[in-house]
C-alpha positions as CSV (number, residue, x, y, z in Angstrom):
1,X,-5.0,-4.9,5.4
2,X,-4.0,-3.0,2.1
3,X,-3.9,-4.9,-1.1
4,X,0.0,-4.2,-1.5
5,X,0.3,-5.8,1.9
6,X,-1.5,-8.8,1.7
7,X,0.0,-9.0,-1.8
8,X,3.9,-8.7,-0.4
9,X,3.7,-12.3,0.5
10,X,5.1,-14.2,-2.9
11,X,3.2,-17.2,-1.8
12,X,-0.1,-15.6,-1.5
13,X,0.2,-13.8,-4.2
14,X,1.0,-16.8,-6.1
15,X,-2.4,-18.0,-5.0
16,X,-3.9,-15.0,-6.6
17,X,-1.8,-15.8,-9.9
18,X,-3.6,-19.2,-9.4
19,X,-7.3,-18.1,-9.0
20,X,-6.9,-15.3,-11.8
21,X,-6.5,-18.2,-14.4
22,X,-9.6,-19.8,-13.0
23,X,-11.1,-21.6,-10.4
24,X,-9.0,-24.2,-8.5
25,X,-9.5,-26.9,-6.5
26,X,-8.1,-26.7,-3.0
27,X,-5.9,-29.8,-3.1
28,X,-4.1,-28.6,-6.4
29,X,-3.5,-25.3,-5.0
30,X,-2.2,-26.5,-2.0
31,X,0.1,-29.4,-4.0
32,X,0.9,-26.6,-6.3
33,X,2.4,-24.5,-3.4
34,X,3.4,-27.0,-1.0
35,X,5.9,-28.0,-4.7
36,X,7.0,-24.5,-5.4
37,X,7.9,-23.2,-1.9
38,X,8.7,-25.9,0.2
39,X,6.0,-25.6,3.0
40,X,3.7,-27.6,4.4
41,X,0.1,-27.9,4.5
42,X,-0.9,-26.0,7.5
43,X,1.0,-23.0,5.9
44,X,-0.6,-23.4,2.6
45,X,-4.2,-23.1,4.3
46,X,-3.0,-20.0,6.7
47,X,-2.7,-18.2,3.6
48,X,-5.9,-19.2,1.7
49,X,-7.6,-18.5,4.8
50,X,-6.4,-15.1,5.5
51,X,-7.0,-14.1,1.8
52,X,-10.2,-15.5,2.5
53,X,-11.0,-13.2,5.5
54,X,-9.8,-10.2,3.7
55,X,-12.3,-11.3,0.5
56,X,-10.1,-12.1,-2.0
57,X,-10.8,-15.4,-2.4
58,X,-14.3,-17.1,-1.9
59,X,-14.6,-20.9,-1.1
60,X,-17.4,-23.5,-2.3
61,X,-18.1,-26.3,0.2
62,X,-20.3,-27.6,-1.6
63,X,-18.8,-30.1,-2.6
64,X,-17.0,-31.1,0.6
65,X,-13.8,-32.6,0.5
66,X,-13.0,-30.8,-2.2
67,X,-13.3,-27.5,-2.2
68,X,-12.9,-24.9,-4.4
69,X,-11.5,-21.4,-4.6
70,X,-12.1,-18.3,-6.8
71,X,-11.2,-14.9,-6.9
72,X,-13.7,-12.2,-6.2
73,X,-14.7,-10.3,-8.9
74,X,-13.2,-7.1,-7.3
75,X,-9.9,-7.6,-6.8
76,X,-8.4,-7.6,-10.2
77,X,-10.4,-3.5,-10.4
78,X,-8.7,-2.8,-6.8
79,X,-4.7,-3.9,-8.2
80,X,-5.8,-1.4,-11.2
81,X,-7.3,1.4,-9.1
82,X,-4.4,1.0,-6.8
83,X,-1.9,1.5,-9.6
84,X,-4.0,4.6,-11.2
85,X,-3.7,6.2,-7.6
86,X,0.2,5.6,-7.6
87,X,0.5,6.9,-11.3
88,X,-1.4,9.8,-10.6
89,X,1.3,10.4,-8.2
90,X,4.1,10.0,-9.8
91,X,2.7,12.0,-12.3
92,X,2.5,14.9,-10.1
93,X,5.1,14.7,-7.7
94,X,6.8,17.6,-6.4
95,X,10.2,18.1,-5.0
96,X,13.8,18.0,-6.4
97,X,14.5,16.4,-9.4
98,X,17.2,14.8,-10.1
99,X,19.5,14.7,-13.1
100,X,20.0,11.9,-15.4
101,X,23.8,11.7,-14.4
102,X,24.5,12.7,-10.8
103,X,28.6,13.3,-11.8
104,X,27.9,15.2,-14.9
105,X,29.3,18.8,-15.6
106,X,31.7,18.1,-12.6
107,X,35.7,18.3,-13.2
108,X,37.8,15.0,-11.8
109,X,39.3,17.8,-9.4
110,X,35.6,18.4,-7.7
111,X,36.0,14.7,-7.2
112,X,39.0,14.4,-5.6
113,X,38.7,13.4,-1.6
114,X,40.2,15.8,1.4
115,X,43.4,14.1,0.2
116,X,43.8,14.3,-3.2
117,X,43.8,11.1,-3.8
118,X,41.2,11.3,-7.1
119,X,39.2,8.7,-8.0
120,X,39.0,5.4,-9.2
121,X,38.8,5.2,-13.0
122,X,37.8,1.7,-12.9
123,X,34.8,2.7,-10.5
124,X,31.2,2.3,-13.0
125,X,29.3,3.8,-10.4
126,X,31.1,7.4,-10.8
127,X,31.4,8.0,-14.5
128,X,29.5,5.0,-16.2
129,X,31.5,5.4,-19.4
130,X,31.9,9.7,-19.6
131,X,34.9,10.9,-19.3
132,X,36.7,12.0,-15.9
């Protein structure tokens, strides 16, 4: 599963937000959660374990009832790397660029509908404050 994916999920990645500060203990996190979104506690734990299976998150037992949760180390350099790939994209993209302000250097009469009727003055989405 990508990153972005497993990251789309605001209550998982709330977990994350969580862990970055620190290690937590898995009843806060799930109290924390369950208090914040209004879920239950089977929900809370299908989350920590499927961030678990994809490595984000490691658990201690040691301690059993209570255990614990960390980040990994790694997954803090894969957000970054991710967003470097993305800029390095945007940075390069290709293709038709668009203007600043799609209506501008057109006459109210290019604007006008099959009927004449014009346009609406009032409408912020056509002239955002230039003149028609």
């Amino acid at each position: 599963m990508h990153i972005f994916e497993l990251l789309a999920e605001p209550i998982r990645r709330r977990i994350v937000e969580v862990l970055a500060s620190g290690e937590a203990n898995a009843g806060d996190i799930e109290s924390l959660i369950m208090q914040e979104f209004g879920v239950g506690r089977s929900a809370v734990y299908r989350h920590l374990k499927l961030l678990r299976d994809h490595e984000f998150v490691h658990v201690h037992e040691d301690d059993w009832p209570h255990h614990s949760y960390r980040l990994d180390d790694g997954v803090i350099g894969t957000l970054e790397d991710e967003a470097a790939r993305l800029r390095g994209l945007w940075e390069q993209r290709i293709g038709r660029r668009v203007r600043a302000d799609p209506l501008r250097g057109f006459s109210g009469a290019s604007l006008r509908g099959r009927r004449g009727r014009g346009i609406d003055p009032d409408d912020p989405w056509l002239h955002r404050g230039n003149p028609i």
